[in-house]
C-alpha positions in Angstrom: -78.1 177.0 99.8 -78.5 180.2 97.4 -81.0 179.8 94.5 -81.4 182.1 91.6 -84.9 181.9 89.8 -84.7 180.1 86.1 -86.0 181.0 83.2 -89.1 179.3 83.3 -90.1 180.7 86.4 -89.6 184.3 85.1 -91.3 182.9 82.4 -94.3 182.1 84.5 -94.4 185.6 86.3 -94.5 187.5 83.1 -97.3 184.9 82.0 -99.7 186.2 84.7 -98.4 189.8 85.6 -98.7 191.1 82.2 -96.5 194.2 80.9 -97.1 197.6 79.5 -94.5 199.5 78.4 -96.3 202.7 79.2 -96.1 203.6 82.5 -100.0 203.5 83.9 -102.3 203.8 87.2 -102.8 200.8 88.8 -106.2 200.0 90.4 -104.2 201.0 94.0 -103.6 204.4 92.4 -99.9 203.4 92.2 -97.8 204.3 89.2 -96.9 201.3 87.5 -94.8 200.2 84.3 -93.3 196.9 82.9 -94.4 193.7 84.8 -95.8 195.6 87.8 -92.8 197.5 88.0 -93.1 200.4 90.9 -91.5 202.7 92.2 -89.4 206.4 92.2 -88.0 205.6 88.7 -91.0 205.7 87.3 -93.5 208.7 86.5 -96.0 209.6 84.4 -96.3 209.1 80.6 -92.7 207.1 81.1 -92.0 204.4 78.5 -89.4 201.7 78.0 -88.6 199.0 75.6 -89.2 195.0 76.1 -85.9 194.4 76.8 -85.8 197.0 79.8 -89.0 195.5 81.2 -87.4 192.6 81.2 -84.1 193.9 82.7 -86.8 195.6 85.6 -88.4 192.1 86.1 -84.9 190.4 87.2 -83.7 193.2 89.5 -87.4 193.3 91.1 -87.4 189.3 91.6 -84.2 189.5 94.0 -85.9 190.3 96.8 -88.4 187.7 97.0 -85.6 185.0 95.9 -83.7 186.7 99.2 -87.1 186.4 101.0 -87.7 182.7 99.5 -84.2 181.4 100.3 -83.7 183.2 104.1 -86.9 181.8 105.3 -86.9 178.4 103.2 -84.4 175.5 105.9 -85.2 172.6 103.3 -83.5 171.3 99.8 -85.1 172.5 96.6 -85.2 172.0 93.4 -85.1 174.4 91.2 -88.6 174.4 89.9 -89.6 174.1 93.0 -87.6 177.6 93.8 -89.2 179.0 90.9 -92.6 178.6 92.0 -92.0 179.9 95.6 -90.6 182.9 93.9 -93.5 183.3 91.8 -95.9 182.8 94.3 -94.2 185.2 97.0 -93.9 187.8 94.1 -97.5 187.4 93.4 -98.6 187.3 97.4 -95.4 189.0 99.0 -92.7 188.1 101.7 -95.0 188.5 104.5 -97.3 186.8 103.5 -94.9 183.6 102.5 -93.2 183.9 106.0 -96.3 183.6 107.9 -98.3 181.1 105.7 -99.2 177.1 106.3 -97.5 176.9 102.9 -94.3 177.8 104.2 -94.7 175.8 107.6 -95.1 172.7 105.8 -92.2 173.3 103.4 -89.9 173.7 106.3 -91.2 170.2 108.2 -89.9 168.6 104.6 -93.9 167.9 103.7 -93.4 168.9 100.2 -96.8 166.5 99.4 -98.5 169.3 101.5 -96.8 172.1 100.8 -98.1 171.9 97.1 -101.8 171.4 98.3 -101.5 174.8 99.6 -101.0 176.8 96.4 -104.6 176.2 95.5 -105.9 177.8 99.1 -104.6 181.6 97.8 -107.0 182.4 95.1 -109.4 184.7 97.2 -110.3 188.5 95.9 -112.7 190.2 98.2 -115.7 188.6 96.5 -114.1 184.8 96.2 -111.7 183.2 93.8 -110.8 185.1 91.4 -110.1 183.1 87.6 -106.7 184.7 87.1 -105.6 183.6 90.7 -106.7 180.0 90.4 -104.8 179.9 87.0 -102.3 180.8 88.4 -101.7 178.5 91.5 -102.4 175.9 89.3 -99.5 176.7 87.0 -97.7 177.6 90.4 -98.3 174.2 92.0 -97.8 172.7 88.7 -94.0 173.9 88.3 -93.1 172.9 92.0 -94.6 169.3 91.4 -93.0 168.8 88.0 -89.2 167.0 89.3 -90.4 164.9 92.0 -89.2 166.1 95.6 -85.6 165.9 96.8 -84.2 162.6 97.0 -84.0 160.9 100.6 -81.0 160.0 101.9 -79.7 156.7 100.5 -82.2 157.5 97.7 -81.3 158.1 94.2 -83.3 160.8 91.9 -84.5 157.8 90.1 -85.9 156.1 93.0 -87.0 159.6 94.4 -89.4 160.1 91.0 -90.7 156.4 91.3 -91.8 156.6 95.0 -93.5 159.7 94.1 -96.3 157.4 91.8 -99.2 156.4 94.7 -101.7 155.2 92.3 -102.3 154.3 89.1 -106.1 154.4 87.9 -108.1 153.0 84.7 -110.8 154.5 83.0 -113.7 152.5 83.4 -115.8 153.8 80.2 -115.5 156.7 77.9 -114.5 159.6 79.8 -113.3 163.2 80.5 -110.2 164.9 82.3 -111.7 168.0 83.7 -110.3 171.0 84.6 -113.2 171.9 86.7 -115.7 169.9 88.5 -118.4 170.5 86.4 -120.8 168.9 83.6 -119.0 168.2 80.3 -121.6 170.5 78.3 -120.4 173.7 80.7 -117.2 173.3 80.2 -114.9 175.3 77.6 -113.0 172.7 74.8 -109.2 173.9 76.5 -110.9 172.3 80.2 -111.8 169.2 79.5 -109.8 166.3 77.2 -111.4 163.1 75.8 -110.3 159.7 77.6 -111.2 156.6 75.7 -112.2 153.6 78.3 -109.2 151.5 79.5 -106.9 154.7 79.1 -104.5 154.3 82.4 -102.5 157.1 84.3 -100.1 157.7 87.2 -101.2 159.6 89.6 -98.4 161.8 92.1 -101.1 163.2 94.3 -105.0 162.9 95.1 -107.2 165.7 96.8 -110.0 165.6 98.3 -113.6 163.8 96.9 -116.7 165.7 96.6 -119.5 165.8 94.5 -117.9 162.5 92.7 -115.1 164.3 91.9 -111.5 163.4 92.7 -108.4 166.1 91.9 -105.3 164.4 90.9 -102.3 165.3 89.7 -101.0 163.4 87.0 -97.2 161.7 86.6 -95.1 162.9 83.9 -96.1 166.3 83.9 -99.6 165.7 82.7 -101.2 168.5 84.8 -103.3 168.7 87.2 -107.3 167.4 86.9 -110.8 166.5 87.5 -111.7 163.0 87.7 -115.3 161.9 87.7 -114.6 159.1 90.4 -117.5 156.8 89.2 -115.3 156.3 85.4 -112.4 155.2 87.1 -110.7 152.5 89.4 -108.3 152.8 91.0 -109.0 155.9 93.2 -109.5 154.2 96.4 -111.1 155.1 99.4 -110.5 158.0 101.5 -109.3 157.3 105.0 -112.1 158.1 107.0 -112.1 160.2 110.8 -112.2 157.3 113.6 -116.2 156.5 114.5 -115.5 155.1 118.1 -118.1 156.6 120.9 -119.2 160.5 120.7 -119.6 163.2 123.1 -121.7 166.2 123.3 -121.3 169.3 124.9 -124.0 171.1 126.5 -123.0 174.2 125.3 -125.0 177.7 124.7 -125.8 178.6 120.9 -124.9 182.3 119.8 -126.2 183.9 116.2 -124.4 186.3 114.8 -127.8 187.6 112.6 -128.4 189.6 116.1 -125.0 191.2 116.8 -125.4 194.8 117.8 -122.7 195.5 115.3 -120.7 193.8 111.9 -123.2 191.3 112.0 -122.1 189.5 109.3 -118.4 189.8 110.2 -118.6 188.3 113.8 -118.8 184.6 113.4 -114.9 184.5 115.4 -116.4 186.4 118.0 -120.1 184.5 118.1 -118.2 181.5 117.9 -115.4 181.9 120.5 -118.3 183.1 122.5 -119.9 179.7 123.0 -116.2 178.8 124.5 -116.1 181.3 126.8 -119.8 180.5 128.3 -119.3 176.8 128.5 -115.9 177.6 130.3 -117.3 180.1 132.6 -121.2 179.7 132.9 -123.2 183.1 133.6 -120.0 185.3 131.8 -122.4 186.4 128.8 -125.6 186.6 130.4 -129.3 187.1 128.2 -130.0 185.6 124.9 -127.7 188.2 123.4 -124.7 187.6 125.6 -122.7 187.3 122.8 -122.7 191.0 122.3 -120.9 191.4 125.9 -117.7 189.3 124.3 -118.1 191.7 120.5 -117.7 194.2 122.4 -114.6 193.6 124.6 -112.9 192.3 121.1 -113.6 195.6 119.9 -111.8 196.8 122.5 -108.3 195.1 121.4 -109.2 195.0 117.4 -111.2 193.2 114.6 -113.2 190.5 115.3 -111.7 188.9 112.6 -108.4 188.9 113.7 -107.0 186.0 115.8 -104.6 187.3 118.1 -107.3 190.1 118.9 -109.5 186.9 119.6 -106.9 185.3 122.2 -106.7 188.8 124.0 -110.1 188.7 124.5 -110.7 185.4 125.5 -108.0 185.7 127.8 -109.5 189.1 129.7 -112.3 186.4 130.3 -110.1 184.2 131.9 -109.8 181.4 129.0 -106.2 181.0 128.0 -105.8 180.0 124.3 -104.5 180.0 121.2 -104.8 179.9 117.9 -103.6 176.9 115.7 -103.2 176.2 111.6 -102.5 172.3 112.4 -105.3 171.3 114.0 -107.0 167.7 112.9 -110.4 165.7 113.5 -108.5 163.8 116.2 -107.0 167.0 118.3 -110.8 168.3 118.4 -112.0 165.4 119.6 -109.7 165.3 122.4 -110.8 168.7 123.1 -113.7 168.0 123.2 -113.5 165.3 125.8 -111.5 167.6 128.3 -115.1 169.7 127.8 -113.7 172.4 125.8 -115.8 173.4 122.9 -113.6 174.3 119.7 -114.2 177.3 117.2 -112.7 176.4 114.0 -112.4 178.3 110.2 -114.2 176.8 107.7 -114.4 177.5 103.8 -118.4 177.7 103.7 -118.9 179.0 99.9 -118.7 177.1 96.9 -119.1 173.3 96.3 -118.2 170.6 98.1 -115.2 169.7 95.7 -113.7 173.2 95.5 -114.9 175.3 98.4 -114.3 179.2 98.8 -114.4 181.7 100.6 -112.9 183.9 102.8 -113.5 181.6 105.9 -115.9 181.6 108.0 -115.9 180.7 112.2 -117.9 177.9 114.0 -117.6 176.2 117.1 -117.4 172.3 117.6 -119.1 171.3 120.3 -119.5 167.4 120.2 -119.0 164.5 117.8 -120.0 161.7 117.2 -119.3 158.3 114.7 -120.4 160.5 111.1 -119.3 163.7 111.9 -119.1 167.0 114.5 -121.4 168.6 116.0 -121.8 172.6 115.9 -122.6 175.8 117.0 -122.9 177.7 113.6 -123.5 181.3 114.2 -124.7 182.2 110.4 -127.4 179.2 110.4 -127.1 175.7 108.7 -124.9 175.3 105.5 -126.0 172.7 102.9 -122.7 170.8 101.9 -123.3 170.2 98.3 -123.6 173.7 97.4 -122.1 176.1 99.9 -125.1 178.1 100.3 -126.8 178.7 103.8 -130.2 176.9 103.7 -131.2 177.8 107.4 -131.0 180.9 109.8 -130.7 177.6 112.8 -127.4 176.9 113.8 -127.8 175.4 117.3 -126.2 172.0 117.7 -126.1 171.0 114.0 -124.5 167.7 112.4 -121.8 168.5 110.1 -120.4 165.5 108.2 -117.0 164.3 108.3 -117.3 164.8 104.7 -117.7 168.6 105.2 -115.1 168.8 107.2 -112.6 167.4 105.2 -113.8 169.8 102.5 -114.2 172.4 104.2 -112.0 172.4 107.4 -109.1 170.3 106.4 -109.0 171.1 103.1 -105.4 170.2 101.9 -104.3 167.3 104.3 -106.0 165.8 107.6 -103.4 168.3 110.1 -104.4 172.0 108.5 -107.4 172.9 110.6 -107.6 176.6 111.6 -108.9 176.6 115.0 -108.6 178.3 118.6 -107.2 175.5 121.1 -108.1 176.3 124.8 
């Protein structure tokens, strides 16, 4: 099916992109005009009317609604188009194409697909304000309609089955647009609820730091909920707590690496794999410096593929994963295979950051996993790093649905031996 994006969704990419009509330097040294028009056309002190930025702006979103309708195999509607657009004009085509977003489009989880919008917001220092406004307004316009109707199912039906909860303010409360204290919050984030106030809710996130974000029905946006003012929330489904099983498996700190110290978590962490799989490999209390350096060899330690390369010239055949859950560790796990895995470690519990961070799983047991963590310990509530001792650590099962699966219990980032 060919889609053409609508007006709102131009609308929304003019929203966040801006436009001068005096061509100018962008921060990549790039010469730039319109709505982040580039190009040969344009050079320096160029200028054009609105109505020619505009004109720019449509002929610069064909390629991303090629790029959004050859890699997209499922129905949309046409908000939903939109924001795909929007986001892949924002991020780009490669970057759609190879995304978890994307994956989980084309398996028809449009519930999970929008919980990924919220997972791009990352400069080089963290999320960046703009960013987050913008997913939000992103995942916001693909939400709005409901999903595609079922077979047999009619739209109607289609928008009803989309409700899984309605919830009841218990008292006198807030919608948040952040999980924060009332008295830091701006007037725009945060809207008076008087007590017995009820809404529909199309989708829940994650809990933490007794706050729930929902999405509300009707195109009410999405929210903070302060979970104690409210029934009606349920319970989160918990990880299974049968039995447990440690590994015995060596401890590696990254604090020590001979080089990029604090870039070689992936390698510190797949290190602890590679010793447990083949004992005596990275001899001496730095042996994790033996693997750095034969990932050098291939490329950066932060890259997966150079990660499999070099666990593979060590005679461990892997891969890396972004659909990994509690239970696929575990089984791991049990076959004696520890499991480095990518965590968002900054930030709070309720809306962690970062631009991921590597441990290793080495055991679990009924309340959570237990760790290697090359950086030290991480406290949960914060995000900050409260220990340089990492060695066998218990990480909650709360963390790591914050922090691990972040957007449903099957989008773990790991490396599966």
């Amino acid at each position: 099916m060919s889609y053409s994006i609508s007006s709102k969704g131009l609308d929304l990419i003019k929203k966040f992109e801006g436009c001068e009509l005096k061509s100018y330097v962008c921060p990549a040294g790039v010469l730039t005009i319109g709505y982040g028009h580039t190009g040969a056309d344009v050079h320096a002190g160029m200028e054009i009317s609105q109505a020619q930025a505009d004109e720019l702006l449509k002929t610069d979103t064909i390629s991303f609604e090629k790029a959004v309708d050859r890699l997209t195999n499922v129905e949309l509607k046409q908000c939903m188009f939109d924001a795909l657009v929007s986001f892949t004009f924002n991020c780009g085509a490669d970057a759609y194409k190879n995304s978890t977003l994307l994956r989980l489009l084309n398996t028809g989880d449009y519930e999970g697909t929008s919980g990924q919008f919220s997972r791009w917001v990352n400069g080089s220092d963290g999320p960046l304000p703009g960013l987050v406004r913008r997913r939000e307004a992103e995942e916001g316009l693909f939400r709005r309609d409901g999903w595609p109707a079922h077979d047999g199912e009619s739209e109607e039906e289609a928008k009803v089955s989309k409700v899984i909860a309605t919830v009841t303010a218990t008292q006198d409360t807030l919608l948040k647009k952040e999980p924060r204290q009332s008295s830091t919050l701006d007037a725009d984030e945060k809207v008076n609820v008087a007590e017995g106030k009820t809404y529909q809710l199309v989708w829940k996130g994650k809990e933490g730091d007794d706050h729930v974000k929902v999405s509300l029905a009707y195109d009410g946006g999405n929210w903070f909920l302060y979970a104690p003012h409210w029934k009606g929330l349920g319970e989160e489904k918990q990880p299974a707590t049968k039995g447990g099983n440690e590994l015995d498996a060596r401890y590696f700190s990254q604090r020590d690496n001979y080089r990029d110290a604090s870039r070689t978590c992936f390698s510190s962490s797949c290190a602890v794999l590679v010793e447990y799989l083949k004992p005596g490999t990275l001899p001496g209390e730095r042996g994790d410096d033996v693997y750095v350096r034969r990932v050098f060899e291939y490329g950066d330690t932060t890259d997966a593929y150079t990660q499999t390369k070099a666990l593979q010239s060590f005679g461990v055949e892997s891969k890396f994963v972004q659909n990994a859950s509690v239970d696929l560790v575990k089984e791991q796990i049990d076959a004696g295979k520890p499991v480095p895995i990518g965590i968002l470690h900054h930030g709070p519990a309720s809306s962690p950051s970062g631009g991921g961070h590597w441990i290793c799983v080495v055991g679990y047991d009924s309340k959570g996993f237990i760790v290697n963590d090359p950086w030290g310990e991480i406290d949960h509530a914060s995000g900050n790093y409260i220990s340089t001792e990492g060695d066998h650590l218990h990480y909650s099962y709360d963390l790591i649905n914050s922090r691990w699966t972040v957007a449903n219990p099957n989008d773990g980032w790991a490396i599966i031996a």
